[in-house]
C-alpha positions in Angstrom: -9.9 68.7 15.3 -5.9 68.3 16.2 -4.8 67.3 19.4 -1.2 68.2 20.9 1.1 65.6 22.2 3.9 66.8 24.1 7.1 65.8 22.3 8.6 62.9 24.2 11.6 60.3 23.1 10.0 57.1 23.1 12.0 53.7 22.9 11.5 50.0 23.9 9.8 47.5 22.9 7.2 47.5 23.6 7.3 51.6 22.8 7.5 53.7 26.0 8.1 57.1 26.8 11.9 57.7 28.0 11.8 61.6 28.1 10.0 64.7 27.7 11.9 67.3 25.3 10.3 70.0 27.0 10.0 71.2 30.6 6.4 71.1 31.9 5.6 74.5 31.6 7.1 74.9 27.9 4.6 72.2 27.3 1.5 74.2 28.7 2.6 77.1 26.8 2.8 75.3 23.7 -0.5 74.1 24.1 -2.0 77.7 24.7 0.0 78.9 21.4 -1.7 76.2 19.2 0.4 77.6 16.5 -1.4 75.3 13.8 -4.5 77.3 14.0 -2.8 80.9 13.2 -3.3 82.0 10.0 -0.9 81.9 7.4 0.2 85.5 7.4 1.3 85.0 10.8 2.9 81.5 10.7 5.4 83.2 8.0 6.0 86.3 10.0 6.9 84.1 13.1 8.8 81.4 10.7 12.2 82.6 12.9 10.8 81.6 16.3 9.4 78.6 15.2 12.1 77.3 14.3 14.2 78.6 16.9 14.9 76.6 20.2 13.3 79.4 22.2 9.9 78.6 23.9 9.9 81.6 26.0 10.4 84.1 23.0 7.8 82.2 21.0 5.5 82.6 23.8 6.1 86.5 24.4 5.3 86.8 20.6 1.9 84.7 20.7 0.9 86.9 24.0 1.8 90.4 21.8 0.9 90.0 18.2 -1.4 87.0 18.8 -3.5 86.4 21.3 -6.3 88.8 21.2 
């Protein structure tokens, strides 16, 4: 079983969190898309919004051609 962590910059010494990369509600998206558990097929056909810097549009795609 995976578990998400938020992304967060983490510094220090000892290692603490400084900042969160994401807002608090692109986090709880992220973790409803659980992205790692699509299949294949559909990881390739959403390669563009993975790798784009757009939460929102990644979302919108999960909640049409996703999310059943």
């Amino acid at each position: 079983m995976l578990f998400f962590t938020p992304p967060a910059i983490i510094g220090g010494n000892p290692a603490k969190e400084v900042n969160k990369r994401f807002s608090d509600e692109e986090i709880a998206k992220l973790k409803e898309i659980r992205w790692f558990d699509w299949k294949r097929e559909s990881i390739e056909a959403a390669t563009h919004l993975l790798t784009s810097s757009s939460i929102d549009e990644l979302y919108e795609y999960y909640l049409r051609e996703i999310k059943e």
